[in-house]
BANUZA-996768 format. One record per residue: x, y, z of N, C-alpha, C in turn; residue in three letters. Coordinates in Angstrom, 1 decimal. Atoms other than C-alpha are relative to their C-alpha. Example, Ala and Ser with C-alpha at 12.3 -4.5 7.8 and 13.67 -1.06 7.14 Angstrom:
neast/nnorth/nup/caeast/canorth/caup/ceast/cnorth/cup/resn
0.9/-1.2/0.0/12.3/-4.5/7.8/0.9/1.2/0.0/ALA .
-0.9/-1.1/0.0/13.7/-1.1/7.1/-0.8/1.1/0.8/SER .
END
This chain:
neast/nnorth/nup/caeast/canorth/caup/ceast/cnorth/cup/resn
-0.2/0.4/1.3/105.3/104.1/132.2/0.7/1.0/-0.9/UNK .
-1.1/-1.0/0.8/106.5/107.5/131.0/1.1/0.0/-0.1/UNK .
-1.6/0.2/-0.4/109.8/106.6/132.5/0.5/-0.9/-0.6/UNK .
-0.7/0.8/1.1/110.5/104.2/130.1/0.0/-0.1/-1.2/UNK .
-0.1/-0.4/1.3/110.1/105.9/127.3/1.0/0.0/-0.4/UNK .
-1.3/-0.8/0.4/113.5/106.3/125.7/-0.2/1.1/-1.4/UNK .
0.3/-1.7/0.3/112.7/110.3/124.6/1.2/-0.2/-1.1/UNK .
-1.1/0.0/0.8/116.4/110.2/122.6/-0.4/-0.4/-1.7/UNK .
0.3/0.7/1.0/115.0/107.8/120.4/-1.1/0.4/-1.1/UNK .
1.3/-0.3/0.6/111.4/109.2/119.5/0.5/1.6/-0.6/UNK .
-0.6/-1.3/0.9/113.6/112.7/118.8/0.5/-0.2/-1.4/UNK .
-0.3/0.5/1.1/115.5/111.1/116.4/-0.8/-0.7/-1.0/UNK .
0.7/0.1/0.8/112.7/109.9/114.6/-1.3/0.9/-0.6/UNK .
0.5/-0.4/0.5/110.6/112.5/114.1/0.7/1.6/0.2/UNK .
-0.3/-1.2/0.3/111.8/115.6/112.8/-0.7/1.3/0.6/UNK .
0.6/-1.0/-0.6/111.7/119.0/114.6/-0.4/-0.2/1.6/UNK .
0.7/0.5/-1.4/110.6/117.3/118.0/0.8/0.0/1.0/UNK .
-1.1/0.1/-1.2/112.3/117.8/121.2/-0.6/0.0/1.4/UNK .
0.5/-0.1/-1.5/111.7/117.4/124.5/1.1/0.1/0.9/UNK .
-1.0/-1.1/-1.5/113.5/119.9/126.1/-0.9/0.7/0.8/UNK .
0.7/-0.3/-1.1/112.6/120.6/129.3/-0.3/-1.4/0.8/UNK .
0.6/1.1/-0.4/111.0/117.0/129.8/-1.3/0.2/0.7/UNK .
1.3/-0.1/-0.7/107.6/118.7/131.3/-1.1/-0.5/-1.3/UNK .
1.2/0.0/1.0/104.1/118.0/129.8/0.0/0.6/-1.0/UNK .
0.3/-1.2/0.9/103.3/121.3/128.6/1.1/-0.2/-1.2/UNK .
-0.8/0.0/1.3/106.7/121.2/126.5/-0.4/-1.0/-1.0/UNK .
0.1/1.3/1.0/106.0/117.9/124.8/-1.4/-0.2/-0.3/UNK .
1.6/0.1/1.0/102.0/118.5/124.2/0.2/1.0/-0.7/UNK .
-0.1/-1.1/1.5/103.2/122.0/122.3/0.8/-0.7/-0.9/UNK .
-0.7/1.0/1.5/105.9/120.0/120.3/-0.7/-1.0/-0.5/UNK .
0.8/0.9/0.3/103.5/117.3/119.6/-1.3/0.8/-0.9/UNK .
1.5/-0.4/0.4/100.4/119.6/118.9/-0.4/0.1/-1.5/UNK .
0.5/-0.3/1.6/100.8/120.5/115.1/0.5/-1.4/-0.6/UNK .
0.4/1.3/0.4/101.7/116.6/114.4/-1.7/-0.8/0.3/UNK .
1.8/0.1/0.3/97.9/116.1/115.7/-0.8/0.7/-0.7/UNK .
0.9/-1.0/1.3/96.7/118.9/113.6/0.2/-0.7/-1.4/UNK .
0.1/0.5/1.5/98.1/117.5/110.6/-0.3/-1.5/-0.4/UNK .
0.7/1.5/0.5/97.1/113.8/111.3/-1.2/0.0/-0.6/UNK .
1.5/0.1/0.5/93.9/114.7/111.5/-0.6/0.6/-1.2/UNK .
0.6/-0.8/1.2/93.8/117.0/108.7/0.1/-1.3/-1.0/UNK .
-0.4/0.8/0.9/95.1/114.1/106.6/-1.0/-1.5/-0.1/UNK .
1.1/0.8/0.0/92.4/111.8/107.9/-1.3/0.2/-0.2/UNK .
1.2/-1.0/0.7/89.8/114.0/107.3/0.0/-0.2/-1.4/UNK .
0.1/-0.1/1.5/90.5/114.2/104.0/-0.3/-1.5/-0.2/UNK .
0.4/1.3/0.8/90.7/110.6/103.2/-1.1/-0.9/0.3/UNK .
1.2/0.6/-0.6/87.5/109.8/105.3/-0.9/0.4/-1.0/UNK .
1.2/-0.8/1.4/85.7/112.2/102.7/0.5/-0.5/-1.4/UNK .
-0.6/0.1/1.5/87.6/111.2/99.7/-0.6/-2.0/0.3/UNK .
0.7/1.0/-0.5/86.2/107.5/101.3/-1.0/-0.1/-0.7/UNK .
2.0/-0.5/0.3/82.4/108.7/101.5/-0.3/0.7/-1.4/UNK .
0.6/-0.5/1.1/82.8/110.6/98.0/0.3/-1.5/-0.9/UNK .
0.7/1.4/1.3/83.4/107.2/96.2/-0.8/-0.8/0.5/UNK .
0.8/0.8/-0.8/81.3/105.3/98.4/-1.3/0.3/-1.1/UNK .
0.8/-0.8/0.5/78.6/107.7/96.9/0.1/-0.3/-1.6/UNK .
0.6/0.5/1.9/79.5/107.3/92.8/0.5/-1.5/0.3/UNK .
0.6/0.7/0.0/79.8/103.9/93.8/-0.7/-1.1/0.2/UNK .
1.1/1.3/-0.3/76.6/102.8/95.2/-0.7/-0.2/-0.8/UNK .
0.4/0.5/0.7/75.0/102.6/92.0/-1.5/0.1/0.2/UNK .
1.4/-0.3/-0.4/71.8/104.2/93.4/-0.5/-1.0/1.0/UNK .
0.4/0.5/-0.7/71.3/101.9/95.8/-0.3/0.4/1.9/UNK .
0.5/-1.3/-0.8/69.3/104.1/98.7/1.4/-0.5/1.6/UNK .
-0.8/0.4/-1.4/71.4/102.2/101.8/1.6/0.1/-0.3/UNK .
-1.6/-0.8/-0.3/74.9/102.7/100.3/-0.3/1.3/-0.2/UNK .
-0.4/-0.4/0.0/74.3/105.7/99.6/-0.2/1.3/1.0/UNK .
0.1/-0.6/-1.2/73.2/106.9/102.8/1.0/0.1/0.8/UNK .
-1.4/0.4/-1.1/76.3/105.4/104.7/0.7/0.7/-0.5/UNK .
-1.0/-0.8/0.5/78.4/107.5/101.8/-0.6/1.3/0.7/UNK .
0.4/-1.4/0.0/76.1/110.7/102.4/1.1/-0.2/1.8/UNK .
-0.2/-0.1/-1.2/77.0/109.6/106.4/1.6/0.4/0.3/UNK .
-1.3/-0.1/0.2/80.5/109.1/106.0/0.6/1.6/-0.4/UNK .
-0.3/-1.1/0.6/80.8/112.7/103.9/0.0/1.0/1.5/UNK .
0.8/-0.4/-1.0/78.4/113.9/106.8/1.0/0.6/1.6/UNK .
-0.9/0.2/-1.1/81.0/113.0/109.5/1.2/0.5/0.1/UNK .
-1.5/-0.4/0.6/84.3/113.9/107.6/-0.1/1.5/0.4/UNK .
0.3/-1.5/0.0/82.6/117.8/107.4/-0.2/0.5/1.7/UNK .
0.2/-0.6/-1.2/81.5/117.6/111.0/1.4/0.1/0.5/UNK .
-1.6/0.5/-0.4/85.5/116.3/112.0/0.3/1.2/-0.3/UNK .
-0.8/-1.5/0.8/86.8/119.5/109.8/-0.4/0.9/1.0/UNK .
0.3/-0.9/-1.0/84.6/121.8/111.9/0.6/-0.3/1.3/UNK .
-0.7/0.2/-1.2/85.8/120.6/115.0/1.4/0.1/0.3/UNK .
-1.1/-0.1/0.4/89.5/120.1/114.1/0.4/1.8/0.0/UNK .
-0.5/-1.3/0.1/89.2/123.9/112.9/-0.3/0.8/1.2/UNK .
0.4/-0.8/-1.4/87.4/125.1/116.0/0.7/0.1/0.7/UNK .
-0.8/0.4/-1.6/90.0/123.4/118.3/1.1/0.8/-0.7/UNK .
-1.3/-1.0/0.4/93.1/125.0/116.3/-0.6/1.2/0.2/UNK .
0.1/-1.3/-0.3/91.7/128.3/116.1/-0.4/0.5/1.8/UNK .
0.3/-0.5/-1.3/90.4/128.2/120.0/2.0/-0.6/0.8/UNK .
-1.5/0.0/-0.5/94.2/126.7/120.7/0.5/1.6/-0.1/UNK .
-0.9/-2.2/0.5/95.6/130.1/118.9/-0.5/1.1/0.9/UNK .
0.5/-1.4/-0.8/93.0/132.2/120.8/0.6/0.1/1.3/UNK .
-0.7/0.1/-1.2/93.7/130.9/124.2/1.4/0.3/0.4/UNK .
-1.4/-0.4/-0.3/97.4/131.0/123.7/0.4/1.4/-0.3/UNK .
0.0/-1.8/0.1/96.9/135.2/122.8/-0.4/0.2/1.1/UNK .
0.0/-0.8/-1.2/95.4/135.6/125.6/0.5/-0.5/1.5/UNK .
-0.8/0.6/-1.2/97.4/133.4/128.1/1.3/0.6/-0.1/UNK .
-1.1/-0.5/0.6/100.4/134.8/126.3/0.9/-0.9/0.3/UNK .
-0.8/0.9/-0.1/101.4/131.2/125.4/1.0/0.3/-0.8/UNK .
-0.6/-0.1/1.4/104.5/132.0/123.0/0.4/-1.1/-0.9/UNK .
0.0/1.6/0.5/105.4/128.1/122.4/-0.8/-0.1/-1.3/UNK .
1.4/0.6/0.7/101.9/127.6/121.1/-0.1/1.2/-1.2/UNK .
0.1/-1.3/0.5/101.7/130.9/119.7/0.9/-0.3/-1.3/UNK .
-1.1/0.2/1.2/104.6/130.2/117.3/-0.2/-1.5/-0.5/UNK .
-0.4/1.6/0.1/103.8/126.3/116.6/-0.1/0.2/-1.7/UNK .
0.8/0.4/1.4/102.3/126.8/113.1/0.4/1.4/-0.8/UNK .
-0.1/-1.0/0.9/104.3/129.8/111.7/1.3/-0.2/-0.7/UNK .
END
């Protein structure tokens, strides 16, 4: 299925992206800070979600449990999201990834 990707095409649409080399590794480090900032971006609007959910259930105990949940879930995402970036960065210090090492400077 990989093999009929046409690669040329997916360059030219997203800026910065290359897949030189054509291996994995190259194309999960060019790829990787496009998943950081999806997710940063879905995070946010998951919680920006659950905060109106919250002013407006109108006190009503069952919405505003599903908003508290919703908030609940958005904060746990964040922690995770930040753990996995910061444990990417670590591992690539001490693998002496430079790729990775440089993705997000």
């Amino acid at each position: 299925m990989l093999a009929q990707v046409d690669f040329g095409a997916v360059e030219k649409q997203i800026p910065n992206f290359k897949f030189a080399g054509g291996d994995l590794g190259q194309i999960v480090s060019d790829a990787l800070p496009y998943f950081f900032g999806a997710a940063g971006i879905l995070l946010l609007l998951y919680l920006v979600w659950g905060g109106l959910g919250l002013m407006l259930s109108r006190g009503d105990p069952k919405a505003v449990q599903a908003a508290r949940d919703k908030i609940t879930g958005a904060l746990i995402g964040f922690v995770i999201v930040f753990t996995a970036f910061w444990l990417t960065r670590i591992i690539a210090d001490i693998l002496g990834l430079e790729p990775i090492k440089n993705i997000f400077k």
